[in-house]
matplotlib code that plots the C-alpha trace (Angstrom):
import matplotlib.pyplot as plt

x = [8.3, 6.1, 9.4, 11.4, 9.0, 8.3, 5.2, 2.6, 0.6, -3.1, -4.9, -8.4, -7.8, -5.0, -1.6, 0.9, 4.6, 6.4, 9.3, 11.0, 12.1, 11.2, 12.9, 13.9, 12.7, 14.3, 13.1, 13.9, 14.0, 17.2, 18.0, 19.0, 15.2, 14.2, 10.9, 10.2, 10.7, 7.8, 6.9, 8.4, 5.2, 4.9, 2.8, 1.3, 0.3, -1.3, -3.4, -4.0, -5.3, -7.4, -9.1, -9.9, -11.0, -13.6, -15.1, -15.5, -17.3, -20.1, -21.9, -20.4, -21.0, -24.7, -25.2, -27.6, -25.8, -26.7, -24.6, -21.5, -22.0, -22.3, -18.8, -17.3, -18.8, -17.3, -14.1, -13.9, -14.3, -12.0, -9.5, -9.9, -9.7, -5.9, -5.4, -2.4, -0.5, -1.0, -0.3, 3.6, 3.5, 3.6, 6.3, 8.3, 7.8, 7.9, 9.4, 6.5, 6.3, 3.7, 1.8, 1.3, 1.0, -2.2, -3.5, -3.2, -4.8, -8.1, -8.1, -8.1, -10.9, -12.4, -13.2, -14.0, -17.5, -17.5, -18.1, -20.3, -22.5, -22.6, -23.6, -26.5, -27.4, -28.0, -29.7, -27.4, -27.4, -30.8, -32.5, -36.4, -36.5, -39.5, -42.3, -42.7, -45.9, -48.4, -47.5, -43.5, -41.5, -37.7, -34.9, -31.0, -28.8, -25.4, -23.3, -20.0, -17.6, -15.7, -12.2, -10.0, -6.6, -5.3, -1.8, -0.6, 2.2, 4.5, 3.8, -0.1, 0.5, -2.6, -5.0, -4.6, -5.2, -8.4, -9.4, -9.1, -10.1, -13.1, -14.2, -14.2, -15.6, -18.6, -19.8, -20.1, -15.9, -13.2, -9.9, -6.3, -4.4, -0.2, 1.3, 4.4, 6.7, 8.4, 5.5, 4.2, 3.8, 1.3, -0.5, -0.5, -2.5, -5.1, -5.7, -6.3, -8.3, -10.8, -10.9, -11.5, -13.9, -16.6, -15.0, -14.8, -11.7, -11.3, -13.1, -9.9, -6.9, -3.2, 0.2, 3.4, 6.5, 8.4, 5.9, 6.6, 5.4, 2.1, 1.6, 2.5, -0.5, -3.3, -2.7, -3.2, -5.4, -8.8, -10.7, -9.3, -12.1, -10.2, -6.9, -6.6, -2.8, -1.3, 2.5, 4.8, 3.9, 6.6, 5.2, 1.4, 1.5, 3.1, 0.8, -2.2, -0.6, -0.6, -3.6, -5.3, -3.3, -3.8, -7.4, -10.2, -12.0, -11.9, -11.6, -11.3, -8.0, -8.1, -4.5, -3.5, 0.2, 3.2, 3.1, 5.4, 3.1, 3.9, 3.1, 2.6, 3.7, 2.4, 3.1, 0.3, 0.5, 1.4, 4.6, 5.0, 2.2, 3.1, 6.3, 4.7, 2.8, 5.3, 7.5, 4.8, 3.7, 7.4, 9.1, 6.0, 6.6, 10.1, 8.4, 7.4, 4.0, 2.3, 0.7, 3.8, 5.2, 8.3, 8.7, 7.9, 7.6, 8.0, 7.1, 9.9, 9.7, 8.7, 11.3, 14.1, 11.4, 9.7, 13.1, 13.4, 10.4, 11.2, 14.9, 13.2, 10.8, 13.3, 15.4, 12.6, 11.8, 12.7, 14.3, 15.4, 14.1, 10.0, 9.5, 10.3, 7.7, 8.4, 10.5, 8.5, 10.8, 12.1, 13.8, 13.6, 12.1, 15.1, 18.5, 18.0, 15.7, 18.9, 21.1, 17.8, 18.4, 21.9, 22.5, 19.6, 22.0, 25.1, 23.4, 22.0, 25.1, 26.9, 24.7, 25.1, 22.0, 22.3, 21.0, 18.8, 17.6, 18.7, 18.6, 21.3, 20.4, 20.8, 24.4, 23.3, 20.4, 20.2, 21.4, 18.6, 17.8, 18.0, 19.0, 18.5, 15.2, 16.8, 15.5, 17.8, 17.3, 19.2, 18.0, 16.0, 12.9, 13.0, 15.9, 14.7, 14.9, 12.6, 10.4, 10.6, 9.0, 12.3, 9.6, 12.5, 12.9, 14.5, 12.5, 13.2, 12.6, 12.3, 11.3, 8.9, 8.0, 4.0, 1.6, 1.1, 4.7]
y = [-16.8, -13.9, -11.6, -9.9, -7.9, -4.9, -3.4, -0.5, 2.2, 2.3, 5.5, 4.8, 1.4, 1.9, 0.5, 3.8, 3.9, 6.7, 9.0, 9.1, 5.1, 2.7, 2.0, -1.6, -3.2, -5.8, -8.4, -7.4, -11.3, -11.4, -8.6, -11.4, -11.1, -8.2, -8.2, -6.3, -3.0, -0.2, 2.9, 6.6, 8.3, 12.1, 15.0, 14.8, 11.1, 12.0, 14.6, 12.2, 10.3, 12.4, 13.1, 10.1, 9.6, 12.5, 11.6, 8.5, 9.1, 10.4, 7.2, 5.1, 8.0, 8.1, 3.8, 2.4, 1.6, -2.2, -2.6, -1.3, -3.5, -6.6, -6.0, -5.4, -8.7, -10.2, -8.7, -10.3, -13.8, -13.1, -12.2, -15.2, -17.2, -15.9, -15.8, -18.5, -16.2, -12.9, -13.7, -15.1, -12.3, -10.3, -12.7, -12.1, -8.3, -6.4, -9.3, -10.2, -14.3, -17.1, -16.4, -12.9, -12.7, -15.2, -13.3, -10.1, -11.1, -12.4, -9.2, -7.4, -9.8, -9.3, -5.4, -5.8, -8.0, -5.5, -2.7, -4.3, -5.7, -2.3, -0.3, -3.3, -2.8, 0.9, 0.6, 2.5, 5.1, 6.4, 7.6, 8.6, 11.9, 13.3, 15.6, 19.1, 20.2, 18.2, 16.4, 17.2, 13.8, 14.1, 11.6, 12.1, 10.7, 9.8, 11.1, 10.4, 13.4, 12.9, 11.9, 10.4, 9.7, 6.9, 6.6, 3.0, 2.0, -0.9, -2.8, -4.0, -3.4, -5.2, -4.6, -0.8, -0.2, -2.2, -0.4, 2.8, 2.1, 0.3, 3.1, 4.8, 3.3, 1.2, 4.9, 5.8, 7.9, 6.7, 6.2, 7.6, 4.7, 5.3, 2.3, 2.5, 2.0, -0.6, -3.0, -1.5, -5.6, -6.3, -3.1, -3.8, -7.2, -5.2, -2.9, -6.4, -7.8, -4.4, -4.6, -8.2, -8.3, -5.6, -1.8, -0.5, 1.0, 4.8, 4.2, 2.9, 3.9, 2.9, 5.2, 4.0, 6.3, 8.4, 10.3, 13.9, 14.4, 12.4, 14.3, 17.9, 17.1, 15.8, 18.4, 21.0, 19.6, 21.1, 18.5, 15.7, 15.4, 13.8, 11.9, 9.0, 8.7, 6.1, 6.6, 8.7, 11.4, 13.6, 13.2, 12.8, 16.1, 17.6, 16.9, 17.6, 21.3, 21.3, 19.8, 22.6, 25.7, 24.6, 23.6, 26.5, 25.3, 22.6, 19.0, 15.5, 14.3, 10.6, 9.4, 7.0, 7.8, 6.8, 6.5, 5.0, 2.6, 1.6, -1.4, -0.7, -3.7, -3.4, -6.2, -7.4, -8.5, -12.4, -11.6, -14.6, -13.4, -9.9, -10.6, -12.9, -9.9, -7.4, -9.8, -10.5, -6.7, -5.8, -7.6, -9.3, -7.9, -6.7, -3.8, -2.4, -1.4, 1.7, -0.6, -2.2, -1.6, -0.1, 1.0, -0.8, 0.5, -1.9, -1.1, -1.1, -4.2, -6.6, -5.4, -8.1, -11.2, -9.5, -9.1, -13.0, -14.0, -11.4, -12.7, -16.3, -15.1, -13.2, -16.6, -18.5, -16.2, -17.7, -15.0, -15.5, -16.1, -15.6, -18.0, -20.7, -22.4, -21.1, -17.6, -15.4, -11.8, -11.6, -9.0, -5.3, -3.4, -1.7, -0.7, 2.6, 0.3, -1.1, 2.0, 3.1, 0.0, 0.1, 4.4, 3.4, 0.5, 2.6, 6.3, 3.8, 2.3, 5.3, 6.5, 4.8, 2.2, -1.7, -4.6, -6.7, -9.0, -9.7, -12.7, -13.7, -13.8, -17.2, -17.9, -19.1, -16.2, -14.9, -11.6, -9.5, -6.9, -8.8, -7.5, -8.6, -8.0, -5.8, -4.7, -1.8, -0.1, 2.5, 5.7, 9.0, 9.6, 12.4, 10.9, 10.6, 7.1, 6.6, 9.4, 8.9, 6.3, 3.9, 1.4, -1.6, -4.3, -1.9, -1.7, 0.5, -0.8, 1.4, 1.2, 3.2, 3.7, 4.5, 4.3, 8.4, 8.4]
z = [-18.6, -18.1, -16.6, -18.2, -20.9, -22.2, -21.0, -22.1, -20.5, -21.1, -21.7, -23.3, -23.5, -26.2, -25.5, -24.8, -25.3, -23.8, -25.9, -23.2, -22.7, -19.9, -16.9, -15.3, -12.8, -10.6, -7.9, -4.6, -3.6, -6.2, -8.1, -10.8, -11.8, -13.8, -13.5, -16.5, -18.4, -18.2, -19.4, -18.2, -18.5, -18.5, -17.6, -20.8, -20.6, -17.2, -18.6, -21.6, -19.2, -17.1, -20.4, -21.3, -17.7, -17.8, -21.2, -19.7, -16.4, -18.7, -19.1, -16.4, -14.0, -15.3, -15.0, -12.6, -9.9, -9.5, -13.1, -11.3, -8.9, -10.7, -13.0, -9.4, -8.2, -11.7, -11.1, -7.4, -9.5, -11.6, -9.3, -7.1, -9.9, -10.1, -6.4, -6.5, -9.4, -8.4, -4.6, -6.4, -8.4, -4.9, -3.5, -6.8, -7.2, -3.5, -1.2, 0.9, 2.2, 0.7, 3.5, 3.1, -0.7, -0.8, 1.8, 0.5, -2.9, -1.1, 0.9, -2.1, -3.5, 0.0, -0.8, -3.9, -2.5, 0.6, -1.6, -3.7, -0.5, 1.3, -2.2, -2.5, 1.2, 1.3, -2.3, -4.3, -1.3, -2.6, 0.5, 0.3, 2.4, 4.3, 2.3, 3.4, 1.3, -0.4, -3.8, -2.7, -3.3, -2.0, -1.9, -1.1, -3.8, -3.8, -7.0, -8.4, -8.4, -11.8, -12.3, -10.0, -9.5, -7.5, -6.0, -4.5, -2.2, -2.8, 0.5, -0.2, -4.4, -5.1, -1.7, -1.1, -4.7, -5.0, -2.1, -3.4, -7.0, -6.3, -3.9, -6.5, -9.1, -8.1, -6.8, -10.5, -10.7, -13.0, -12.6, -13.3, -11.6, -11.1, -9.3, -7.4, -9.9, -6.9, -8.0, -12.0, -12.6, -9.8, -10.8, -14.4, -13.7, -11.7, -14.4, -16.9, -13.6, -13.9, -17.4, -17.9, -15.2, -16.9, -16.4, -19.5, -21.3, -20.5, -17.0, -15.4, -17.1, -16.3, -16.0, -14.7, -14.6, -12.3, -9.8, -10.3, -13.2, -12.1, -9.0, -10.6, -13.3, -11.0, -8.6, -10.7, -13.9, -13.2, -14.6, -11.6, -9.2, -6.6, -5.1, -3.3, -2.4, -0.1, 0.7, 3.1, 5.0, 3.1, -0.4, 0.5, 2.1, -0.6, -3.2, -0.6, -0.7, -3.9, -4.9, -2.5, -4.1, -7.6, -7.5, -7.9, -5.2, -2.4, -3.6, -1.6, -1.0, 0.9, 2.2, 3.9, 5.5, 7.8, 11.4, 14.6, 16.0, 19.8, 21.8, 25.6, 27.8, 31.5, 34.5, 34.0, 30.5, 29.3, 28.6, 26.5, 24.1, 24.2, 22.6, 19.9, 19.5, 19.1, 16.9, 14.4, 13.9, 13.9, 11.9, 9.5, 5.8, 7.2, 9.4, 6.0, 7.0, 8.1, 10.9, 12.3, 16.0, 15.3, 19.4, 22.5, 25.9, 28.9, 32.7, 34.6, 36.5, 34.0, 31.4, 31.5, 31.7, 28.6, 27.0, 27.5, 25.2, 22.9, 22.3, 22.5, 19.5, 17.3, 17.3, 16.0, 12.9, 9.8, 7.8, 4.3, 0.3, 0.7, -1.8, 0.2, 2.9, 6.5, 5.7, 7.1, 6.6, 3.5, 2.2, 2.1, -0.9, -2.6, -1.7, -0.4, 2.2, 2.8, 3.6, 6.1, 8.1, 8.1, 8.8, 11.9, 13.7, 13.3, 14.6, 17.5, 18.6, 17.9, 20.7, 22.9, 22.4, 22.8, 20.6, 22.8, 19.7, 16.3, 14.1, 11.6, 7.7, 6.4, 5.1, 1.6, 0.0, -3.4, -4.3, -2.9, -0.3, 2.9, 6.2, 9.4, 12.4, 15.0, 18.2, 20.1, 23.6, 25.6, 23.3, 24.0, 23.5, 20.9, 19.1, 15.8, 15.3, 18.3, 16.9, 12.7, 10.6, 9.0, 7.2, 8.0, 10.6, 13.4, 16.9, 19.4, 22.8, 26.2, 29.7, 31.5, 35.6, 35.2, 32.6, 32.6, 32.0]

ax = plt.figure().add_subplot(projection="3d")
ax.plot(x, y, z, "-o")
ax.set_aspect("equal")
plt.show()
């Protein structure tokens, strides 16, 4: 009942409707869903918001730290409160199993008590410092830089955002915050989480829309104190060049990018766990994580027993709809997800590699973005599937003689 809307921005608390229309947004699970319709925001909402953002880090920059930490602690409550709907929320909006989802929610409820816990720990990260003269008193003091703006992926929509937002404020920043506009839903109930949980209106503020526009303002609006971007290498280094061009003088610039994460299988290894292993970071959230194995190297003379388990595995994941019990890949974020996958097993074949483990998509899905776990071998090692992120469930498998190798 709640899909299917039309939904606001919020600069300054105030509900914000863009000239330029919304766009629609469909459930990768099946694209029968639309999730809801959100708002194209601009440059000029951006900067709207950065404004609002700076006139509010005036007084919540200036509050005694201990206040910031209780909303934070509220806002924790009343996230776990709504653990069970946000976490199908996730399952509904970027794909990811019942498993996952819930889990992801209380990691997100997770850092919002670590935060709180280490700023109570270190008092406010007020530090008494040692007199020089007689009658001197000296004390470091942490301070807030200003303005912030915070960029979140699709894959943790709910976690990776906390992480970043709360980082921010419980230090005494606000908050600029563009979802992915793969998950604007999920980030639109953060936003209401912050807000009903204490943080007052102006201090977090929420833009959805293409990100262009959003990155071309922060980077170069003087009066942003700082970015906190997690996404592709491509686009995160972009804006990081920009950002440090347009700015008058050095700024932070926290991101969190891609990578191609091996796993190293020697003789020695239980091969029976190591493919669990490798099948679980793999292919978990459909390989669409920054932390998944996406290549595995295999000594020599252990390679076809290891290949054993690892086929053994693959045919025991459950791949399918992740609202159901058991699924654990579902599908793929988006279609051009699905043209990655499927450009990665024809250029593999094509040369010359072989599929050592796959597992069939159920015959009866909904219309969504499924495809299936893959696992190739027989390619070189700077072939660019064996060297670039592909964020899908494709593993490239390879032998090696020596560990030096």
């Amino acid at each position: 009942k709640n899909f299917g809307k039309h939904h606001p921005m919020y600069i300054n608390g105030k509900q914000v409707r863009a000239g330029e229309g919304e766009f629609e947004h469909r459930s990768p699970v099946d694209t029968s869903i639309v999730i809801g319709y959100f708002q194209k925001g601009t440059g000029l909402h951006t900067r709207k918001a950065i404004a609002a953002a700076t006139e509010a880090f005036k007084e919540w920059g200036s509050m005694d730290w201990r206040k910031r930490v209780a909303i934070i602690r509220k806002v924790a409550d009343v996230m776990s409160q709504r653990q069970f709907y946000l976490a199908a929320l996730i399952t509904y909006e970027v794909g990811k199993n019942r498993t996952e989802a819930i889990a992801e929610v209380n990691e997100a409820v997770d850092m919002f008590r670590y935060y709180a816990d280490q700023m109570e720990k270190n008092e406010g990260y007020i530090v008494p410092m040692e007199t020089v003269a007689p009658g001197e008193k000296s004390k470091s003091v942490l301070r807030p830089y200003g303005a912030w703006a915070v960029i979140s992926p699709f894959n943790f929509p709910i976690a990776l955002a906390a992480g970043m937002i709360t980082g921010a404020l419980i230090t005494g920043n606000t908050v600029v915050y563009k979802p992915t506009s793969e998950a604007p839903l999920t980030g639109l109930h953060l936003y209401k989480t912050l807000i009903e949980g204490g943080v007052p209106e102006g201090v977090i503020n929420f833009v959805t829309g293409p990100g262009g526009p959003f990155g071309a303002e922060v980077a170069k609006n003087p009066d942003v104190a700082g970015i906190a971007f997690t996404g592709s290498k491509d686009v995160g280094m972009t804006l990081y060049q920009d950002f440090v061009k347009s700015q008058a003088y050095p700024k932070p610039f926290i991101a969190e990018l891609g990578s191609k994460n091996p796993a190293i299988v020697t003789s020695k290894a239980d091969l029976s766990k190591a493919a669990k292993g490798v099948v679980r970071s793999a292919f978990g959230y459909s390989g669409q994580k920054c932390s998944a194995t996406s290549r595995v190297y295999v000594e020599r003379g252990v390679k076809n027993d290891f290949l054993k388990f690892l086929k053994e595995e693959v045919s025991q994941v459950k791949v399918g709809d992740p609202r159901e019990k058991g699924v654990f890949v579902g599908p793929v974020i988006n279609q051009k997800s699905v043209r990655t996958w499927q450009h990665s097993l024809e250029q593999a074949k094509k040369e010359g590699a072989k599929v050592v483990a796959e597992k069939e998509l159920e015959e009866k899905l909904p219309k969504g973005y499924y495809v299936k776990p893959v696992v190739v071998t027989g390619l070189r090692e700077n072939n660019k599937l064996v060297k670039n992120e592909l964020f899908v469930p494709f593993v490239v498998l390879e032998e090696y003689k020596t560990l030096d190798e």
